[in-house]
C-alpha positions in Angstrom: 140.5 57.7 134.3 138.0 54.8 134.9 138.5 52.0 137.3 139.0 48.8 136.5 135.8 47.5 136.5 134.4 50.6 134.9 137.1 50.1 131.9 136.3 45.8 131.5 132.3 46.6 131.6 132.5 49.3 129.1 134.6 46.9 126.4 133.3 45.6 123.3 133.7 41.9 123.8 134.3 39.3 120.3 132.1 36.2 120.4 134.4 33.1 122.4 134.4 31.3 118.8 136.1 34.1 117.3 138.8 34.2 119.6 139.2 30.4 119.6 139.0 30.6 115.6 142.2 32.7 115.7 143.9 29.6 117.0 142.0 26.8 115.0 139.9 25.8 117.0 136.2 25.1 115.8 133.0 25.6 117.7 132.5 21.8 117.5 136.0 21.7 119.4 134.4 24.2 122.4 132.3 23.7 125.1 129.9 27.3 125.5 129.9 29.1 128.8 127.6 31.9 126.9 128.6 34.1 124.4 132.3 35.0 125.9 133.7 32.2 127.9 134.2 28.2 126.9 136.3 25.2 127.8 138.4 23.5 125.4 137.5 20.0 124.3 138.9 16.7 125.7 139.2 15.3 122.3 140.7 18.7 120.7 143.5 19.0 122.9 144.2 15.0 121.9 144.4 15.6 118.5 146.9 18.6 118.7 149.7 16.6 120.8 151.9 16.4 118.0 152.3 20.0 116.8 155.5 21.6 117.9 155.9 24.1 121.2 155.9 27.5 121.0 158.3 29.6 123.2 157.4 29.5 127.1 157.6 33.0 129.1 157.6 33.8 132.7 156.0 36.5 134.4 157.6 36.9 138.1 158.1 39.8 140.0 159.7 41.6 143.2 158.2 40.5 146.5 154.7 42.0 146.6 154.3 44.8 148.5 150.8 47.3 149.5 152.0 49.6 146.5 151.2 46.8 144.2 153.5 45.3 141.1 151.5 44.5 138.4 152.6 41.2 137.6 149.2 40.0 136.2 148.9 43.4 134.3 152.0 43.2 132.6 151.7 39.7 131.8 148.7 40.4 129.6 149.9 43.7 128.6 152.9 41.4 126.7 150.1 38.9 124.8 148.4 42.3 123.7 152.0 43.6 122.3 152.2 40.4 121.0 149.2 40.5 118.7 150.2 43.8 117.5 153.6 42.7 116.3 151.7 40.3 114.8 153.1 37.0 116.7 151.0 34.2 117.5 150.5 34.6 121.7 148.8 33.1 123.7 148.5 34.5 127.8 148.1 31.5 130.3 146.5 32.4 133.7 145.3 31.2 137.0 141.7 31.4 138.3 141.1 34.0 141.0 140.3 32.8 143.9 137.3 34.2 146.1 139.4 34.4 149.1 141.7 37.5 148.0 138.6 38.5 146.1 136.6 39.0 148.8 139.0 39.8 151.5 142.4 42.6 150.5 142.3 42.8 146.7 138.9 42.7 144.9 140.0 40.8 141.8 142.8 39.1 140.0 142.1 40.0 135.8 144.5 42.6 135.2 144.0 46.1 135.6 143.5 49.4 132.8 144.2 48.9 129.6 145.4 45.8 130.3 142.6 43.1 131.3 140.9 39.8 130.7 137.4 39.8 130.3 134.4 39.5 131.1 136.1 40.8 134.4 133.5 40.0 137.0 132.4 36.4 135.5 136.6 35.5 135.8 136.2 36.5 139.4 133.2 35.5 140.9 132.1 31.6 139.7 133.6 31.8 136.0 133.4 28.3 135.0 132.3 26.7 138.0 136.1 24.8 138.7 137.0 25.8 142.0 133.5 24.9 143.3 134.4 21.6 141.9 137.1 21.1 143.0 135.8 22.4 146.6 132.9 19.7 146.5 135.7 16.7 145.7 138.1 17.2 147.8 135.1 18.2 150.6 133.5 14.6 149.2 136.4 12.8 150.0 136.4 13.5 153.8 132.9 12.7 154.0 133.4 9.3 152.8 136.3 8.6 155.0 134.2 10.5 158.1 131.5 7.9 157.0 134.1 5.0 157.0 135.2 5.3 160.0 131.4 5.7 161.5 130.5 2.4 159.7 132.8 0.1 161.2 136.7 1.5 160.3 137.6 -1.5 158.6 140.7 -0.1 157.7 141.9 0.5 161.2 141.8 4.7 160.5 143.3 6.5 163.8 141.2 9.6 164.3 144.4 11.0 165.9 145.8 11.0 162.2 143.6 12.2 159.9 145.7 14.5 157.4 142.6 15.1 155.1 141.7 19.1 155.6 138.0 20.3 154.8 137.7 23.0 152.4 136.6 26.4 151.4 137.4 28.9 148.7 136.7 32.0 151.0 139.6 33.4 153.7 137.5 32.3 157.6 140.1 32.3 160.2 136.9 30.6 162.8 137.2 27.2 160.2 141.4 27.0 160.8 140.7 24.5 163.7 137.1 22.9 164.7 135.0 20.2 166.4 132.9 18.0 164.2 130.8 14.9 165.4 128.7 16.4 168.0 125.3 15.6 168.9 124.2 12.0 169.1 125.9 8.3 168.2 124.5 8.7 164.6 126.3 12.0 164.2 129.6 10.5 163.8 132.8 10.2 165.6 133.7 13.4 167.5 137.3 14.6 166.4 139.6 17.9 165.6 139.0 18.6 162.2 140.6 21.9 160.4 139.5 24.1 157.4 142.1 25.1 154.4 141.3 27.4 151.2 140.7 25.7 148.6 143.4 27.0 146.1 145.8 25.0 149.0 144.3 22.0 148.8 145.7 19.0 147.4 142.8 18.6 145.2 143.8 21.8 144.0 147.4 20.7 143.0 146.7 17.3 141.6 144.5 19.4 139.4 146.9 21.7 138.3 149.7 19.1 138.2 148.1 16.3 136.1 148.2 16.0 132.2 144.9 14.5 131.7 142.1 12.8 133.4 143.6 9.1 133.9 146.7 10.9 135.7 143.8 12.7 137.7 142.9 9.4 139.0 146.0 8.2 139.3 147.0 11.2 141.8 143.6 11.6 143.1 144.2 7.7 144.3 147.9 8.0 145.6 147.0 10.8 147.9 146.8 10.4 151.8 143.9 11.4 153.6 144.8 9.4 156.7 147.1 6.8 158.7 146.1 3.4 160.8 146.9 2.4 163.9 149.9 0.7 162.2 151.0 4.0 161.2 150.9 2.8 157.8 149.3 5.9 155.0 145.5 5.3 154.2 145.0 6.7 150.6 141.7 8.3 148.9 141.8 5.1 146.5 141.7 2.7 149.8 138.6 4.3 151.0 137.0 4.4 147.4 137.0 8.1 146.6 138.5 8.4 143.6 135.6 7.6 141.4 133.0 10.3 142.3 135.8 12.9 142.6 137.0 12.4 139.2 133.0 12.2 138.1 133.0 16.0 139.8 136.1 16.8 138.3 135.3 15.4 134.5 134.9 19.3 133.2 136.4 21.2 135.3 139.5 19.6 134.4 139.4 21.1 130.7 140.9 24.4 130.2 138.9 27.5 130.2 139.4 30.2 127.1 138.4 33.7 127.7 140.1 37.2 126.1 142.4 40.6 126.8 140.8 43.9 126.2 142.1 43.7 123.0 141.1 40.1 121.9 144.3 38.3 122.7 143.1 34.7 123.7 143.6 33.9 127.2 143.8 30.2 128.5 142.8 30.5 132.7 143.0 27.6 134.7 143.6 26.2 138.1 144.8 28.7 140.5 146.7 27.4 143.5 148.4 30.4 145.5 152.3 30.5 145.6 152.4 31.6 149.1 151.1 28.6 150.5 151.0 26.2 147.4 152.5 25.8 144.3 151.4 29.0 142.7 150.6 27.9 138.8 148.1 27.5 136.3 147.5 24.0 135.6 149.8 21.7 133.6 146.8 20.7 130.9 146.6 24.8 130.2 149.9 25.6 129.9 151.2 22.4 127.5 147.7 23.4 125.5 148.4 26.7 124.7 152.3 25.5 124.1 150.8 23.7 121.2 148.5 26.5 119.9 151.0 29.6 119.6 154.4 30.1 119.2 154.8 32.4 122.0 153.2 31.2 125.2 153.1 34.2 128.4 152.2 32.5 131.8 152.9 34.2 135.3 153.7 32.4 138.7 152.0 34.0 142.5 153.7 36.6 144.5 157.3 37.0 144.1 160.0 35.1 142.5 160.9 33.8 145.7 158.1 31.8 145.8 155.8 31.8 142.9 158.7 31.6 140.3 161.0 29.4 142.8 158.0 26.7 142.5 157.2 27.0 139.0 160.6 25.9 137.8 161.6 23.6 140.4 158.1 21.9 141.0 155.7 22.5 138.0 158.8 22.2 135.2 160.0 19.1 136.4 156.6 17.8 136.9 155.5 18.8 133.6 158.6 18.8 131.2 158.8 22.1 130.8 161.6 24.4 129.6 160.9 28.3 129.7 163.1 30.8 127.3 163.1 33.8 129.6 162.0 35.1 132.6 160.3 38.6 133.0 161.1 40.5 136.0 158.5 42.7 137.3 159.2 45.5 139.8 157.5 49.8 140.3 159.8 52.3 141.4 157.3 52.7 144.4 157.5 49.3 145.5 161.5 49.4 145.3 161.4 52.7 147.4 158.8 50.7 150.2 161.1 48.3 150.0 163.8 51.0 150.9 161.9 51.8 154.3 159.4 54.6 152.6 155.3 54.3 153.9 153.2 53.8 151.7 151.9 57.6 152.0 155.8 58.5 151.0 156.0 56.7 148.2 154.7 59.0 145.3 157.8 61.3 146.3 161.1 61.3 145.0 163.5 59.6 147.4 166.7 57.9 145.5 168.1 56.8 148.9 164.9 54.9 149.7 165.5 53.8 145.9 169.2 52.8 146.4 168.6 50.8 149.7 165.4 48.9 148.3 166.7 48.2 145.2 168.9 45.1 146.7 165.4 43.6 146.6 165.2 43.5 142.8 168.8 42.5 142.7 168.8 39.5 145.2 165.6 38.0 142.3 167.5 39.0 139.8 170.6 36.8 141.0 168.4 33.9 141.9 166.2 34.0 138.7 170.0 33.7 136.7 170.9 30.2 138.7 168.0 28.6 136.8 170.4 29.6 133.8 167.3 31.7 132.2 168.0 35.3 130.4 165.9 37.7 132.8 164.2 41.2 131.7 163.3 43.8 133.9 160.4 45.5 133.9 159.5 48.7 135.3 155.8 49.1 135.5 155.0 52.3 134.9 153.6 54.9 137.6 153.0 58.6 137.0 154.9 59.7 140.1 158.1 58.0 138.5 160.7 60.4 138.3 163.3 60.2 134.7 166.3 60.1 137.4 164.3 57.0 139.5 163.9 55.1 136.2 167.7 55.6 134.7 168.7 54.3 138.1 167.2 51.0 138.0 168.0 50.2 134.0 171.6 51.1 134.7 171.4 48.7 137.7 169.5 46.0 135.4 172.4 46.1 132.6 175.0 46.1 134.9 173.3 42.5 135.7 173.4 41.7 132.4 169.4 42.1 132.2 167.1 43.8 129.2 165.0 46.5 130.5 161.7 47.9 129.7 159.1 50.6 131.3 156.1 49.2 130.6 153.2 51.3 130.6 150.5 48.4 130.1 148.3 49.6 132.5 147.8 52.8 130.8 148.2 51.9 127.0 147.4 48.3 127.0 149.5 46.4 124.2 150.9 49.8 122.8 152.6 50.3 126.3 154.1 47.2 126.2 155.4 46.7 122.6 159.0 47.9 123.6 159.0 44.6 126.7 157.4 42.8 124.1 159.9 43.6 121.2 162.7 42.7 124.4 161.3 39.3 124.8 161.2 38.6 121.2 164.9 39.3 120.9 165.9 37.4 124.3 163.8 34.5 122.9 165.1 34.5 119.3 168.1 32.9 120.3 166.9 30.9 122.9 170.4 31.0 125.0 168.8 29.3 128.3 170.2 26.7 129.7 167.3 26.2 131.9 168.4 23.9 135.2 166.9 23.0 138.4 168.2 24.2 141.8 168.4 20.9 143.2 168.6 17.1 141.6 165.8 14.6 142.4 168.4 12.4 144.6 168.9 15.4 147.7 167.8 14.5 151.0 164.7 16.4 151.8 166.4 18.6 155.0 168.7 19.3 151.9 165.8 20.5 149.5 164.9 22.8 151.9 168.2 23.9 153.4 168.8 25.1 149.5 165.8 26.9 148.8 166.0 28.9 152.1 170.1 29.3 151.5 170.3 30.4 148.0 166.8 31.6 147.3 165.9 33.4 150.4 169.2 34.2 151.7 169.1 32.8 154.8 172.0 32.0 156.9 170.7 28.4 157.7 166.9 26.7 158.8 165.8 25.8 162.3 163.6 22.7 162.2 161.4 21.6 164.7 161.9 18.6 166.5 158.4 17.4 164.5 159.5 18.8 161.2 162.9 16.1 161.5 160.5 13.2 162.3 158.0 13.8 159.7 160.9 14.4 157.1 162.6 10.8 157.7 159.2 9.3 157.8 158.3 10.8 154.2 161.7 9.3 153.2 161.0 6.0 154.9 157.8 6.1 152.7 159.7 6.6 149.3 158.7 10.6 149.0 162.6 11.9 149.2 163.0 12.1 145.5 160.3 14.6 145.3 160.3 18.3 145.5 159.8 20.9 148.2 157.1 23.3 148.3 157.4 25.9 150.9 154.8 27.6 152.7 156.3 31.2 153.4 154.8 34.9 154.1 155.0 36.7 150.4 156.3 39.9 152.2 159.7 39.4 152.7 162.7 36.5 151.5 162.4 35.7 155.2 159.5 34.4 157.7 158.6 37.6 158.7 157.1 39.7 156.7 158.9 42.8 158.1 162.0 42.3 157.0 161.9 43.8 153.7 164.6 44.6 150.9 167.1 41.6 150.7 167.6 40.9 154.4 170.3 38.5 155.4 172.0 37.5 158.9 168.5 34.9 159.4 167.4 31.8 159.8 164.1 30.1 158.3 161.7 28.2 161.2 160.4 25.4 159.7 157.7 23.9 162.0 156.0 21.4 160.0 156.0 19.4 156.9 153.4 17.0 155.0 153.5 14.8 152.2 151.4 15.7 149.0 151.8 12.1 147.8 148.7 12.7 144.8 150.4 16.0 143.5 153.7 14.9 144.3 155.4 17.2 146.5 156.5 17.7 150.2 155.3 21.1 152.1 157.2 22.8 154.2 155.0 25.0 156.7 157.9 27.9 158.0 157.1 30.7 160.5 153.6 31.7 161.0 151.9 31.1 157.6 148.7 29.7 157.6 146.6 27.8 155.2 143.2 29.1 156.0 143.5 33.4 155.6 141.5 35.3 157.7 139.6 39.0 156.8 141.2 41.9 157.3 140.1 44.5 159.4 138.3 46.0 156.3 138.1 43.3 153.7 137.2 44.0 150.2 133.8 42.5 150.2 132.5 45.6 152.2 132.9 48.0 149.3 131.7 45.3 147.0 127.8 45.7 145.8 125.3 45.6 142.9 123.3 48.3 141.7 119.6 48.0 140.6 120.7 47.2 136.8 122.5 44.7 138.0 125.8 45.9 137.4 128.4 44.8 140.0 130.2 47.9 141.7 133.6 47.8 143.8 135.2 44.5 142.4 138.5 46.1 141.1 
């Protein structure tokens, strides 16, 4: 069969304004990126706040693993299946980020049958938001560098600046640096530190607000230092806010692209879930709410963090209240999870299948105390055995779960009518009684104490004597009403990403915590997680290339 990139370059693509005139929307309502991408209008998406919402679906899965899950495949897999049962879908993504890109994946559209296209635009520039939101948030720190070079009339301590540089590319050398050398006119020599950009808090204001005066508003509440009072020094006090929002005025509108099969597809905002909140933005998701009656969106990495965050941060932020959840799991990954290598995993093995399958059932039980019907999904492999697959739907109903084999990848929406005819079902009735984990009102050590407890299984959380200081100062400041965002590896429910399955018996080290005051949310940076990636050993970018045509090769 072809690869990915061999499948997206070969499809026939429909002109952007016929997908968007599937949904209503006119070309005087769309802003052209060429012939297959454009963003959505400011003034369109005014005019279509009164319309009713369509259903909202979540795509989650088991904790990623080098076998792969296929959570972004499946979720677009469902908005084909959709279109063929002839619903009104909608698929709402992030933006891939250049770090993974680059570095141990190659791409983030899909994969076979089941893809968003054009494949290489989505994963190189696209639209030209996360550069955007790069230069803003790398703008901001200038102007506060320069601040403090032309006088420091608010009293800045260069011991606390909290601000982080950016970069939407994984380089470990920019995690910790010097800046300020050379001569008087140079600047003030200081520590400064690097993050990826899709962990920025530019990044999550972005995602989080509903339009571009609560931009502002969060762009201005966030800290980027303190003064020698100890008192927070925001971007609005150093006059920031401005010429971010100015780089920031079109990014901010959704981008609409399409499926291999013409289902429109909203893409937005990307913030990773391992080390951020993990969700397309809120402006993406409430839009295509409004434009379809069935709405298919997808959270980073595993439910224990991408799915975790979504509901407990993004919903509450947003208003949101999902119908269902979609589980997403591979009979290889359950058997890795089961102690298999990956070399094993192509072999049958059910007592590599019985051991790992606590995994799916620890998500499973935690996905149900958001009080959301769950569906699992088996994504289809050709080494699957019929025995393997009864197994894990037997273990699924005995849950009180749907269950589908998907076989998106292969079949696009034809492979996944069956999930897709499940969710319509699950959703018909609508019996969630969607709730948060936590209230507003818990103390922050509490927040966190929950999530690692009954979401991660831990037996309790160690907390650095730092961690404790910066949490009662966050409180003293007014932030303990607001949400917890952990930082954790994606392997594993634990800190270390080689305890796989559904380990229990361990603590959580939390080492650090910050206040996101503009997106409205308090990190929490546990065991060694870091917010700059480095490159692996052989990162994707060496197998990346283009050939004399012009036609990229390797980006799968």
């Amino acid at each position: 069969m072809k690869s990915d990139i061999e499948i997206a370059q070969s499809a026939e693509l429909k002109n952007i304004r016929e997908i968007a005139s599937s949904l209503g929307i006119s070309e005087d309502d769309l802003e052209l990126y060429g012939k297959y991408k454009a963003k959505i209008s400011d003034d369109f998406i005014k005019s279509i706040q009164d319309r009713p919402d369509g259903k909202l679906v979540l795509v989650t899965a088991i904790n990623p693993t080098p076998a792969g899950e296929g959570k972004t495949t499946q979720t677009i897999g469902i908005g084909e299946a959709m279109g063929r049962l002839g619903k009104k879908a909608l698929v709402a993504l992030r933006e891939p980020s250049l770090g993974p890109c680059f570095g141990i994946k190659g791409g983030a559209a899909g994969g076979g049958m089941a893809q968003v296209v054009p494949m290489e635009d989505l994963n190189l520039h696209f639209t030209g938001d996360f550069h955007a939101i790069t230069t803003a948030n790398n703008l901001c720190a200038a102007i506060l560098d320069n601040h403090i070079q032309q006088g420091n009339e608010l009293r800045i301590d260069t011991r606390r600046i909290v601000l982080k540089r950016c970069l939407d590319l994984n380089d470990r050398a920019l995690r910790n640096v010097v800046i300020g050398l050379g001569s008087k006119a140079d600047g003030f020599v200081r520590e400064d530190h690097f993050t990826i950009t899709v962990a920025s808090e530019v990044m999550a204001i972005f995602c989080l607000a509903s339009d571009m005066s609560d931009l502002k508003r969060r762009l201005g509440r966030m800290i980027v230092a303190y003064d020698l009072d100890g008192k927070p020094v925001t971007a609005k006090d150093i006059k920031a806010v401005g010429s971010m929002a100015a780089l920031l005025k079109d990014a901010i509108k959704p981008n609409m692209i399409q499926t291999l099969e013409h289902t429109p597809v909203l893409v937005h905002g990307g913030p990773f879930a391992n080390i951020a909140h993990g969700c397309n933005s809120v402006i993406a998701t409430k839009t295509a709410l409004k434009l379809a009656d069935i709405v298919i969106t997808e959270a980073g990495f595993g439910a224990d963090l991408g799915a975790e965050k979504f509901l407990d941060i993004k919903c509450r932020k947003a208003v949101l209240r999902p119908s269902a959840v979609v589980l997403v799991a591979t009979v290889r990954a359950l058997k890795y999870n089961g102690g298999l290598s990956k070399e094993e995993l192509g072999k049958p093995d059910m007592d590599a299948l019985k051991k790992g399958i606590a995994n799916l059932g620890r998500h499973i039980d935690n996905l149900k105390k958001y009080g959301l019907p769950v569906i699992v999904t088996l994504n289809a492999f050709v080494t699957d055995t019929e025995e393997e697959k009864a197994y894990i739907e037997k273990y699924a109903a005995e849950r009180g779960c749907e269950f589908s084999y998907s076989k998106a990848w292969e079949k696009g929406g034809e492979g996944a009518e069956d999930l897709a005819k499940k969710i319509i079902s699950v959703i018909s009735g609508d019996d969630s009684t969607f709730k948060y984990l936590y209230p507003d009102e818990m103390p922050l050590k509490e927040k966190i104490e929950t999530i690692a407890c009954e979401i991660y299984g831990a037996s309790g959380v160690d907390f650095s004597s730092k961690a404790l200081k910066e949490l009662s100062l966050i409180e003293e400041m007014g932030g303990g009403a607001f949400p917890v965002c952990m930082a954790k590896t994606q392997y594993s429910f634990s800190d270390d990403p080689a305890l796989l399955g559904a380990p229990e018996g361990f603590n959580i080290r939390v080492r650090d915590v910050y206040l996101s005051a503009g997106a409205g949310f308090v990190v929490a940076l546990t065991g060694d997680i870091m917010t700059m990636p480095g490159l692996s050993k052989h990162p994707a970018a060496y197998d990346i290339d283009v050939d004399d045509n012009g036609k990229i090769r390797g980006l799968f």
